[in-house]
N, C-alpha and C positions, 0 to 999 in steps of 0.2 A: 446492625452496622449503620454509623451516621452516614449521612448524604453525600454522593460526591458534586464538591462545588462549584461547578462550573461559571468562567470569567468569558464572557461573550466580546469581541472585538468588532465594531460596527453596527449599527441599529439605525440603519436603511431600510431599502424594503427586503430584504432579506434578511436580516437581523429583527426587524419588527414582527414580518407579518410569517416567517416561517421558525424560525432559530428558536427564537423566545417565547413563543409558545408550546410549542415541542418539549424544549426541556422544561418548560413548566409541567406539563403533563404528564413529562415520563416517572413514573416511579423509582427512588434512589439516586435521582439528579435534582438539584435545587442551582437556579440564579443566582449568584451570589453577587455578580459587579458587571456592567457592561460598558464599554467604553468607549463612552459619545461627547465629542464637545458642545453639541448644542444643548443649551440648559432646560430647554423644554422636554426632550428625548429622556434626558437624565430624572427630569420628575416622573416621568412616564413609568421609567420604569422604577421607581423608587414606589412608585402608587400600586402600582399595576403587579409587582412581582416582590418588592423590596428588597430588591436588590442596589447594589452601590453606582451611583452615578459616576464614573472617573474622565479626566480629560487628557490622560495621557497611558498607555501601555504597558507603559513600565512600573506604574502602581498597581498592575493588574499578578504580576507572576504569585505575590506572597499572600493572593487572596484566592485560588482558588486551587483545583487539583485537574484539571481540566480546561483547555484552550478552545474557543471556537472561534475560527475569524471568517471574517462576513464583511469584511469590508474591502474597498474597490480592486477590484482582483491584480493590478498592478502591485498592491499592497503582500499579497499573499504570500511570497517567498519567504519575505523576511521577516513577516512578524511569524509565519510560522517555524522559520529556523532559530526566531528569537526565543520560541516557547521551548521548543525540544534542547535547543540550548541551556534554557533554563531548567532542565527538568520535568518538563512538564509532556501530556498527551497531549495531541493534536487531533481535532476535525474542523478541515478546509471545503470553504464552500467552491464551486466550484464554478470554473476551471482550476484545476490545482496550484499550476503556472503558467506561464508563457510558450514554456516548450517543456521538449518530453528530456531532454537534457534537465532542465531545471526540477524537473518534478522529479529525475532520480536520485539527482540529490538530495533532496527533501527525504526520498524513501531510504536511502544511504544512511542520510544523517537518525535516522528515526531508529532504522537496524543498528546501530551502534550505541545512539543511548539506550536498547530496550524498550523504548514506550510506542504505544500506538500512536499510529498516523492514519488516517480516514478521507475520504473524500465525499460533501454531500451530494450522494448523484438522486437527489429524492425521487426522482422520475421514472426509478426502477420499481417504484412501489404506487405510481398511478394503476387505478384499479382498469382502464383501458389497455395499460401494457400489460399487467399481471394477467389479464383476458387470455393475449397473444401468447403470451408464454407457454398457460395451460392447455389452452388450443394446440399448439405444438408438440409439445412436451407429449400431449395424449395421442398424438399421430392425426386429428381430423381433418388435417389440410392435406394429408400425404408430404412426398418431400416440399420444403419452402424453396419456392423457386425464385421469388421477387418479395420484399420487404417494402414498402414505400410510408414514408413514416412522414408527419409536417405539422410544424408551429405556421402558422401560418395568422397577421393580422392584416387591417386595414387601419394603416395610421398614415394618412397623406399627410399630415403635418407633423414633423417630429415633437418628440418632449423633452428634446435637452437633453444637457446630463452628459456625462463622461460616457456611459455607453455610445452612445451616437456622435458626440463633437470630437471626444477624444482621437487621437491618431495611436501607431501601432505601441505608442509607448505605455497607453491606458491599459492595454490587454479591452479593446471595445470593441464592438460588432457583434452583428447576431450567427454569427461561426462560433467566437468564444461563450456567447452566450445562452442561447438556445441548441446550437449546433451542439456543443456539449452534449445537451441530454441526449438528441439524436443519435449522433455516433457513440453514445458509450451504452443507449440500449439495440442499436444494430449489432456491436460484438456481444453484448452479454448475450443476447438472442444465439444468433449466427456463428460465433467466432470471430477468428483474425480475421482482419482483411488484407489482401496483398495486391490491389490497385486501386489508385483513387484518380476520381476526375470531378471537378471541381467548375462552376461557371461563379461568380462573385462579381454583384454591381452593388455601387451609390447611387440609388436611383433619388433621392430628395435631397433640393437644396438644403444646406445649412447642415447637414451632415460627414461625418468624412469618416466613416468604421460600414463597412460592407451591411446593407440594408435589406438584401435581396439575394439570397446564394443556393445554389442546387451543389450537391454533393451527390455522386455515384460510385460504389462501394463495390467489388468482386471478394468475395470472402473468401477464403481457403478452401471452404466444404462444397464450394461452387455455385451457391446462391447469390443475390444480388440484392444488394441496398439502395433505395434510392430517396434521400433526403431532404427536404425543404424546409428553410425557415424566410421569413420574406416579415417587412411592415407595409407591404403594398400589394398586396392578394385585396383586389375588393370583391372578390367571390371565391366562399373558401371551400380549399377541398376536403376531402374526407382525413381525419385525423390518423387510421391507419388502415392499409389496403393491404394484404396478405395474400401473394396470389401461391399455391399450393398444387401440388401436382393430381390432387381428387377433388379438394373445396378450394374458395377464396375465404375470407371474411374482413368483412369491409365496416369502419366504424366511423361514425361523427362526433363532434362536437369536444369538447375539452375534458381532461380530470378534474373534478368537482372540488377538489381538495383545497387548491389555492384561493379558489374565489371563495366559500367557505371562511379560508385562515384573514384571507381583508375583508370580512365581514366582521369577524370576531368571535366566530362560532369554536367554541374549545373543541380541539382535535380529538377528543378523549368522550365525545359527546354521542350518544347513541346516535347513528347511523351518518358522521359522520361523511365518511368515504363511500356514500350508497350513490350512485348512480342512478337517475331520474330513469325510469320505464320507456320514455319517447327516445330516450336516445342509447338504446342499447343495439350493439353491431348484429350485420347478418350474418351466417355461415352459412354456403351450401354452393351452389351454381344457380345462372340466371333458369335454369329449367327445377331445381328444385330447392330451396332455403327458409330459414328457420332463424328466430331472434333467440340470442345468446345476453343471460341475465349479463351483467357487468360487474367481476369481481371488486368487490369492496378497495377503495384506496386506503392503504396502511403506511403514511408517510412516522407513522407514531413507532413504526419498526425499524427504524434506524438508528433513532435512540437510544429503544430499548437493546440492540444489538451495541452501541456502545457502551452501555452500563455494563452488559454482559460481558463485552473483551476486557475490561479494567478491572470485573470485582472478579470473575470466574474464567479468565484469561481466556474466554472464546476467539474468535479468528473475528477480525472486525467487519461491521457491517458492508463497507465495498474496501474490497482490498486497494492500496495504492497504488501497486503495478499495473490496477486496469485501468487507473486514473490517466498513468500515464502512457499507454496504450491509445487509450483516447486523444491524448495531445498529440502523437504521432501522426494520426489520422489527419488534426485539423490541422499541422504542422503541412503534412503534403494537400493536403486539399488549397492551402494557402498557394502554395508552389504550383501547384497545377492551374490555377485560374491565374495566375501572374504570367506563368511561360506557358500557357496554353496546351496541358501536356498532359498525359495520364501516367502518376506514380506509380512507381510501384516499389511497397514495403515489405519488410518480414525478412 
């Protein structure tokens, strides 16, 4: 079976250092056209993948068989109801939309033409979460009683950019952006959640999209989530703290994967997603524990899981209702830091 050719929309850092190489890698997807107007990106990837450099979107539908858009998430609705319009599948980087009203139209529109719709939550395949998962999954925490999960940097000076200057029209801030991965591997963990409470500051000049925010989650099953993403942590905390009703298991430092994909290292490269030995979590209690290898990060299985729902009609790699599940979340967490209030959803 020939390739299916994928038309990339955007080649930022998400379009550069994640999207396009990914489907480079995957098997049965080929680049075919990415669409950037800057002529340098365009060589890039004309060199780099050979793929078609275009400056407008709409030269993209009759070149490819597959959509991927990646560019400034205010952008996202429409060019992906442009593609499903057109015929075409869709995967949307993520946040999907603005609200979880938006995103069901997306998934509306998508059940009526027949074609897949996708959301890239790559972060469900960091080899640190995949850890927690198994950990769970295998019972060695007992029940999970606290989840605490955190992006956490130190950037006292911001870097510009529609994430940070933008206002609520950009879809900017690190609620939309980080916050995302948070809450959407909280529920995939946990489940629903049915109260949200929210605290959301601008702490640096020259910013105006939420820079500093804590989210706290009451699940269904009766655990609790408690989420951080911040650019002003100058002492960071543990990347995930799992407190359990027999173990804890407590881990540092980041998924190896992304630093990796802006280096240039092909996803597809022996040990890729291996996790350094200094930084693998602990499991047990402070009176007895034990270092836990770090399951391999597998960001190259989301692709392969789309290849899989288009050519052998599998169920897509994240389904889009839990997309928008997730915008609900960040929908009332918004609400709760504005009115001061704890949501409650579901």
């Amino acid at each position: 079976m020939s390739d299916i050719r994928v038309g990339l929309v955007g080649y930022g850092t998400a379009g550069q250092y994640f999207h396009a190489p990914l489907i480079h890698a995957t098997p049965g997807l080929t680049l075919s056209a990415v669409v950037t107007r800057n002529p340098d990106r365009q060589a890039e990837v004309a060199g780099r993948y050979g793929a078609a450099g275009l400056g407008d979107v709409q030269e993209l539908w009759d070149r490819c068989d597959l959509v991927v858009v990646a560019s400034p998430n205010k952008t996202h609705v429409a060019t992906a109801a442009a593609a499903l319009t057109a015929g075409l599948p869709v995967v949307v980087d993520k946040p999907l939309a603005r609200t979880a009203e938006e995103g069901r139209e997306l998934v509306r529109l998508a059940k009526e033409r027949g074609l897949m719709l996708t959301v890239f939550q790559n972060r469900r395949w960091d080899g640190d979460y995949r850890t927690v998962r198994r950990l769970v999954g295998e019972g060695q925490l007992g029940e999970v009683l606290r989840f605490e999960s955190r992006f956490e940097r130190w950037r006292p000076v911001p870097k510009g950019g529609w994430r940070e200057t933008g206002g609520a029209e950009e879809v900017g801030g690190l609620l939309y952006d980080l916050g995302s991965h948070l809450v959407d591997q909280a529920l995939h963990l946990l489940g629903p959640a049915r109260e949200v409470y929210c605290e959301s500051d601008v702490r640096r000049d020259g910013v105006a999209s939420d820079d500093d925010t804590f989210v706290a989650l009451t699940h269904a099953g009766g655990a609790r989530s408690h989420l951080w993403v911040s650019s002003v942590a100058a002492r960071l905390g543990p990347r995930f703290r799992v407190l359990g009703s027999s173990a804890a298991f407590v881990k540092h430092g980041m998924d190896v994967q992304e630093e990796r994909l802006r280096t240039g290292m092909p996803p597809d490269a022996p040990g890729f997603g291996d996790d350094e030995e200094s930084r693998y979590g602990l499991l047990g209690t402070d009176d007895e524990q034990r270092f836990v290898r770090t399951e391999p990060g597998t960001y190259l299985e989301f692709y392969r899981g789309v290849a899989a729902a288009l050519r052998e009609g599998a169920p897509p790699p994240v389904d889009p209702e839990s997309a928008v599940e997730t915008l609900a979340v960040i929908e009332a967490a918004r609400l709760s830091a504005t009115q001061r209030i704890v949501v409650h959803i579901g």
